[in-house]
N, C-alpha and C positions, 0 to 999 in steps of 0.2 A: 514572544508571540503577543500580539496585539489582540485586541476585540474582534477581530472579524470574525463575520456570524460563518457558522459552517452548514451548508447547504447538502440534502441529499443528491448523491451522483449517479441523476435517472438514466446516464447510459451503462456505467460500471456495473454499476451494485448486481443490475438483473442477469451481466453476463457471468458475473463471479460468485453470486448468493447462492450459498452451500457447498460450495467449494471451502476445504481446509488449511488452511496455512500450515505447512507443519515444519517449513525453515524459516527464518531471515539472516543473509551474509550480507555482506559489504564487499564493494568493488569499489577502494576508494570513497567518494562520497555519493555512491549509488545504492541504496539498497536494493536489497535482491528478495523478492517475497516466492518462494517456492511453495507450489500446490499440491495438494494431494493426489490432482489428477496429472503430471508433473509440467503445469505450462507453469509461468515466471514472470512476475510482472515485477519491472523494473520503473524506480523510483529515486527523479536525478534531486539529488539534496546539496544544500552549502557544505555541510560537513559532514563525517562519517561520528558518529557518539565515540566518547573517552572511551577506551579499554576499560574503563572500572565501570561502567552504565551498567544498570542492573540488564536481566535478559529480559528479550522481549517479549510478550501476550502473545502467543497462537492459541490460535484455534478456528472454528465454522465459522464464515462469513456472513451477517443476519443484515448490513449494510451499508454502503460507504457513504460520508459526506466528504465537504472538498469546502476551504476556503481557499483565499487566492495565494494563502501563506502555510497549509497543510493539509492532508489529507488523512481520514481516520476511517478505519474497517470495527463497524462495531459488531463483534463476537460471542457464541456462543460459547462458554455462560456469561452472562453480561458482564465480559470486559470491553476495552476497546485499547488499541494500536492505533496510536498518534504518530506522522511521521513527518517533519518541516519540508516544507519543498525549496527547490534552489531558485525556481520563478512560478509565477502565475500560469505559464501554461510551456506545454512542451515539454512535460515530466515525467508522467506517467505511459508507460507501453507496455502492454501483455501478451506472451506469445504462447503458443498451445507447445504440448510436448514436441510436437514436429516442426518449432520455429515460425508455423504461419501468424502473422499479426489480426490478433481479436479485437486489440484497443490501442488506441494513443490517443493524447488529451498535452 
């Protein structure tokens, strides 16, 4: 990962802040962020992490930032989930428990 600065994500953050992460799977090289409310917001990456990567930071949503090379949900209690992206845009999609789309980016 390079320097790039990481910006907050004034359309995400508001629609997902306080909402709970309480899985992440892998489909391939997509992460799969599952919510407490159960929508899913799906994260196209270059690769999926080794079998031996430590597990991932869940928890409550407090805000996302976005560079053009990752995206991070910084969480309650102050952790944060860092997650590389596979481009600059057309990675990020979130659908509510009924499938309907809330976000793409």
């Amino acid at each position: 990962m390079s320097d790039a600065r990481m910006y907050r994500n004034q359309k995400l953050t508001p629609i997902i802040k306080g909402r709970t992460i309480t899985q992440l799977t892998w489909d391939g090289p997509t992460a799969l962020l599952h919510f407490d409310d159960e929508s899913t917001l799906r994260i196209h990456t270059s690769a999926a992490p080794a079998s031996t990567a430590p597990p991932a930071t869940l928890g409550k949503v407090k805000a996302v930032r976005q560079s053009i090379e990752a995206i991070a949900f910084d969480l309650d209690p102050d952790s944060t989930l860092t997650i590389m992206l596979a481009e600059a845009t057309s990675c990020v999609m979130l659908r509510d428990a009924k499938g309907v789309l809330q976000y793409a980016d």
